[in-house]
C-alpha positions, -999 to 999 in steps of 0.1 A, spaced: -119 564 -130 -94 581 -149 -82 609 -122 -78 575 -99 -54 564 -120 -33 593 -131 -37 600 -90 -21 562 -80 6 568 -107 12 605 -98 17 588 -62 38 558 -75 60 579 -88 64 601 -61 76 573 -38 96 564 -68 115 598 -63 111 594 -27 131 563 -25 160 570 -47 161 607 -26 167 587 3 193 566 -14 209 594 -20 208 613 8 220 582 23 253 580 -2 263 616 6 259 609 43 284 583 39 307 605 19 306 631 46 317 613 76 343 601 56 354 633 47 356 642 80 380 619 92 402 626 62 398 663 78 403 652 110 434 630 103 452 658 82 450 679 108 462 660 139 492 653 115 495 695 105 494 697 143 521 670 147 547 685 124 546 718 137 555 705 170 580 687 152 617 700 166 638 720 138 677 709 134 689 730 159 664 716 184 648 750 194 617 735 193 582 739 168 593 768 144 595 775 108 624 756 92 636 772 57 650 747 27 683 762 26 689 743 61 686 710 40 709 719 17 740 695 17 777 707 31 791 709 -4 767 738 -12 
């Protein structure tokens, strides 16, 4: 009678573990699609401002700080 017992509440527990496991797994689901389309979303706007025209209007290119400098500089 007594190895029934500790067997039932070996197998509670188990589905005990079980449960919260899938909870769990469940959470960090849900944590990974939303990282996703944080990743997604960063990159169409990466992608957007490199096609974003410098001052001279040349088109996508590498635009360096000194060209924002004001006229008095």
């Amino acid at each position: 009678m007594d190895t029934l017992q500790n067997i039932e509440t070996r197998l509670v527990d188990l589905e005990i573990k079980a449960s919260f496991t899938e909870d769990l797994v469940e959470q960090l689901n849900q944590i990974i699609v939303r990282q996703q389309q944080q990743l997604e979303a960063l990159t169409r706007e990466l992608l957007a401002l490199r096609e974003r025209p410098t001052l001279e209007g040349a088109g996508p290119g590498f635009r360096s700080l000194r060209d924002d400098l004001p006229p008095h500089y």
